[in-house]
N, C-alpha and C positions, 0 to 999 in steps of 0.2 A: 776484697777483704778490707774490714775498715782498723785502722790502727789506733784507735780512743782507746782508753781507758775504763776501765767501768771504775765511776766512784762508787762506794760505801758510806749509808748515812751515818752519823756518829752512834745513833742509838742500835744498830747493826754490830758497825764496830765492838762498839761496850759491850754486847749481849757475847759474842764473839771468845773475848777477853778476858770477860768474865770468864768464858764457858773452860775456857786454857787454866786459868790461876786454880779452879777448883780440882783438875787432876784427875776428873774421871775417867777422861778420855787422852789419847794421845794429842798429838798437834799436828800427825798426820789423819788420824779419825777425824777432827775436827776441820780438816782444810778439805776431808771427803765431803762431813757433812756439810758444813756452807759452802762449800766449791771457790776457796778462795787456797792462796797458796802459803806453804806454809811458813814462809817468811814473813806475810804479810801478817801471823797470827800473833810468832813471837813480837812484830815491833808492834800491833797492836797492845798486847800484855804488857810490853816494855814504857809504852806511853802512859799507861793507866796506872803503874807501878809507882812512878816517875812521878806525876802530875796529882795522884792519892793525897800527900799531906797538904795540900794548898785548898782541895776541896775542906778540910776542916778548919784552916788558917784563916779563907776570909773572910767572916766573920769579925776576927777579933782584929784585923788589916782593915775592915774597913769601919771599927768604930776610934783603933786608933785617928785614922785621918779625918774622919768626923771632929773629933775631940780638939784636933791639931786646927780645923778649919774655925772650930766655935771659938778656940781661943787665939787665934787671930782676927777675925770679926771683933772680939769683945776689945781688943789692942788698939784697931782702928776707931770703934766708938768711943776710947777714953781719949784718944788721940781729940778725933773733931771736937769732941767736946769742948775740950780743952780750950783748941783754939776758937772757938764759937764765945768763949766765955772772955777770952782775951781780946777778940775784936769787938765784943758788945759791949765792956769796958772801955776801950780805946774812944766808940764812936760817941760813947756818952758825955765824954770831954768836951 
């Protein structure tokens, strides 16, 4: 007898999860129908519940750090400059 595990792909899982949240069915009906246990249903639902508002958030997480990154770039290019204009000064003496 072999002792593995069987994984689940993600897109399994979610269908799964989904299938829990909408309440048609029980979470023993549902652990009949995909043949999975019912435990593994609720932490399936419990993750998707959990992890839902971050699906909407990155977006606007990752135009903040865009923003963050542009305007440290633009700190460094006033920087060099600077000094670029101070040493060509210097060397023209």
């Amino acid at each position: 007898m072999s002792n593995q595990r069987k994984k689940y792909s993600p897109e399994f899982k979610a269908k799964v999860a989904l299938a829990a949240l909408k309440n048609d069915e029980t979470v023993t009906e549902l652990a009949v129908r995909f043949g999975v246990h019912p435990t593994m249903i609720h932490t399936w639902k419990r993750s998707l519940l959990e992890s839902a508002p971050d699906i909407f958030d990155k977006g606007q997480r990752s135009r903040k750090q865009s923003d963050d990154t542009v305007d440290e770039l633009y700190r460094q290019i006033g920087k060099l400059k600077v000094e670029r204009d101070f040493l060509s000064k210097k060397l023209n003496f």
